[in-house]
ZATI-618439 format. One line per 4 residues: their letters; for each residue x, y, z of N, C-alpha, C, CB. Coordinates in steps of 0.2 Angstrom, whole numbers. Glycine has a CB too. Example, Ala and Ser with C-alpha at 12.3 -4.5 7.8 and 13.67 -1.06 7.14 Angstrom:
2
AS = 66/-28/39/62/-22/39/66/-16/39/57/-22/45 ~ 64/-11/35/68/-5/36/64/0/39/70/-3/29 .
This chain:
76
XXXX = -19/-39/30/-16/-36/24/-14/-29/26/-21/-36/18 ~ -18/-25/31/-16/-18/34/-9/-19/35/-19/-16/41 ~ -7/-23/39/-1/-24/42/5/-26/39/-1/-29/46 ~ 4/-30/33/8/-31/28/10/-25/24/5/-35/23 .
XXXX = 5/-21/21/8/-16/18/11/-11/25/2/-12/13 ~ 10/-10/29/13/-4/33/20/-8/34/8/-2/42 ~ 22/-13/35/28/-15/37/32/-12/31/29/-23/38 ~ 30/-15/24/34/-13/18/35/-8/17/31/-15/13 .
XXXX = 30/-4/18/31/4/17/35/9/23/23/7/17 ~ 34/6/28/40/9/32/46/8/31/40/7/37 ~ 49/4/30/54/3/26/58/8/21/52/-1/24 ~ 52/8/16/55/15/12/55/20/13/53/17/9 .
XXXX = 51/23/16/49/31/16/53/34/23/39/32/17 ~ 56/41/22/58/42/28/53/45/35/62/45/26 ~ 48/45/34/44/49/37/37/44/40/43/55/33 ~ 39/38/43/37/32/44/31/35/48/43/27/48 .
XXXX = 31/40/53/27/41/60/20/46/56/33/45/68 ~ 20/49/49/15/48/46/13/47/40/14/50/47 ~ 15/40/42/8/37/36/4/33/38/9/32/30 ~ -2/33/36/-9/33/38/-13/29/32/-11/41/40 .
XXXX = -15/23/34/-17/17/30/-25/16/32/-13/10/33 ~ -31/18/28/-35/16/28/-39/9/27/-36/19/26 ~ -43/5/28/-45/-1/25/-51/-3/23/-43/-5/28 ~ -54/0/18/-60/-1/17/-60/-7/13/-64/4/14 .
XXXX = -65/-12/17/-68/-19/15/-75/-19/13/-67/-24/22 ~ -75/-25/7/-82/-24/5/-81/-31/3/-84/-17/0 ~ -88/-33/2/-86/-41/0/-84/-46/-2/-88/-44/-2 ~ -79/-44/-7/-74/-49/-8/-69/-42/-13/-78/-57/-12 .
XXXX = -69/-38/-12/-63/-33/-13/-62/-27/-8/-64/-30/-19 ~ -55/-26/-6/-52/-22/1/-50/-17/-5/-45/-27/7 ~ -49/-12/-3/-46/-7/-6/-42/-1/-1/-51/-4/-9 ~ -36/-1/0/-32/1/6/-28/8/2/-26/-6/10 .
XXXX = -31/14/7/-30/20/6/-21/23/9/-38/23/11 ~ -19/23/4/-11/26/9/-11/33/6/-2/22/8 ~ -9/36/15/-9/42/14/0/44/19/-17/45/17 ~ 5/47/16/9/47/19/11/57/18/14/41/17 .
XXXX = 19/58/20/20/63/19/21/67/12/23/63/22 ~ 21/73/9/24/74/2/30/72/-1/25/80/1 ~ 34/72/4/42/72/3/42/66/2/47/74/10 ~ 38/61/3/40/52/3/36/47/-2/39/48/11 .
XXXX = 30/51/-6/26/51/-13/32/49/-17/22/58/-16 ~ 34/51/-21/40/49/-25/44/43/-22/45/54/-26 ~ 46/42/-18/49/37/-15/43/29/-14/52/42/-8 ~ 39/31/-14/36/25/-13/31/23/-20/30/25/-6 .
XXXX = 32/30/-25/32/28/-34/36/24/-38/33/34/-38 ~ 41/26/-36/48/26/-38/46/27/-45/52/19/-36 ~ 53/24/-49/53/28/-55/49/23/-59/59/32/-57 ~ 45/26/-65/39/23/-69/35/19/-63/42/17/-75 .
XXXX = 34/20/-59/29/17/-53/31/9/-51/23/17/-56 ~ 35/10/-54/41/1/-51/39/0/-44/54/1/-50 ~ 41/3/-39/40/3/-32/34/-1/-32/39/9/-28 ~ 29/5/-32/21/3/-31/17/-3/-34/17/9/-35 .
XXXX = 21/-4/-41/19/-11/-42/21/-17/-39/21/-12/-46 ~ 27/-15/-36/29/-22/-33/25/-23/-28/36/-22/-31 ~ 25/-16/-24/19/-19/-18/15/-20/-19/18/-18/-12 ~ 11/-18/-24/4/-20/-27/4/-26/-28/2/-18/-34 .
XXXX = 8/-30/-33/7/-36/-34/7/-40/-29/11/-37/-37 ~ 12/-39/-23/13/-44/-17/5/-43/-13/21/-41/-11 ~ 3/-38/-13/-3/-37/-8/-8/-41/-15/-5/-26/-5 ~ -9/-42/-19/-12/-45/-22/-11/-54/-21/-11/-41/-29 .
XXXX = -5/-57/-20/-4/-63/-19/-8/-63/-11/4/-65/-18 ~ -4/-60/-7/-9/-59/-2/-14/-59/-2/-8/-56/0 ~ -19/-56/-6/-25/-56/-5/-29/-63/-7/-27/-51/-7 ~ -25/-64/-13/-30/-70/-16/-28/-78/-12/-28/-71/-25 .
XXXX = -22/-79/-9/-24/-83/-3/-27/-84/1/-21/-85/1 ~ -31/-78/1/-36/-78/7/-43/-76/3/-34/-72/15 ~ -40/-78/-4/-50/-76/-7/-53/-71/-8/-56/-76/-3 ~ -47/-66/-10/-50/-58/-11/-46/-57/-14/-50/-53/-5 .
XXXX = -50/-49/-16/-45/-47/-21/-44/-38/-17/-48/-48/-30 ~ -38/-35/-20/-37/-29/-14/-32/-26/-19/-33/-32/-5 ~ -33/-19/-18/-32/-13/-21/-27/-7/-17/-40/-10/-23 ~ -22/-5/-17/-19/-1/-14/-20/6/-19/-11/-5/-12 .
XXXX = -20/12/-16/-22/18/-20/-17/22/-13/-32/20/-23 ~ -12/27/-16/-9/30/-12/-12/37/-13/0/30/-13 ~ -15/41/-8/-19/48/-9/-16/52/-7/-26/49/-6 ~ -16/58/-8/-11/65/-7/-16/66/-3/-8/71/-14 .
């Protein structure tokens, strides 16, 4: 699931070489920490938080084919 979101998110943001993805696992829910630059927060919001949901939601399919459920939270 790490890998999934990092692909997606590179994509957007211009400042690719720091973001920095935590992954804390716990028994049957992952919750994955993104941390990127100031300048590229808005850009991976987008506007009303459209962006973020989308890849929420895709990391959520993802997760539940494998039996989990998984949380993405972007941290300043």
């Amino acid at each position: 699931m790490k890998d999934f979101v990092l692909n997606i998110v590179r994509a957007l943001v211009d400042h690719p070489e720091q973001l920095r993805l935590v992954e804390l696992a716990g028994d049957r829910l992952t919750v994955l920490e993104l941390r990127c630059s100031a300048e590229d927060v808005g850009k991976l919001i987008g506007k009303n938080g459209r962006t973020v949901g989308a890849v929420r939601t895709l990391l959520g399919t993802v997760a539940a084919r494998q039996g989990r459920r998984a949380m993405l939270e972007i941290v300043e």
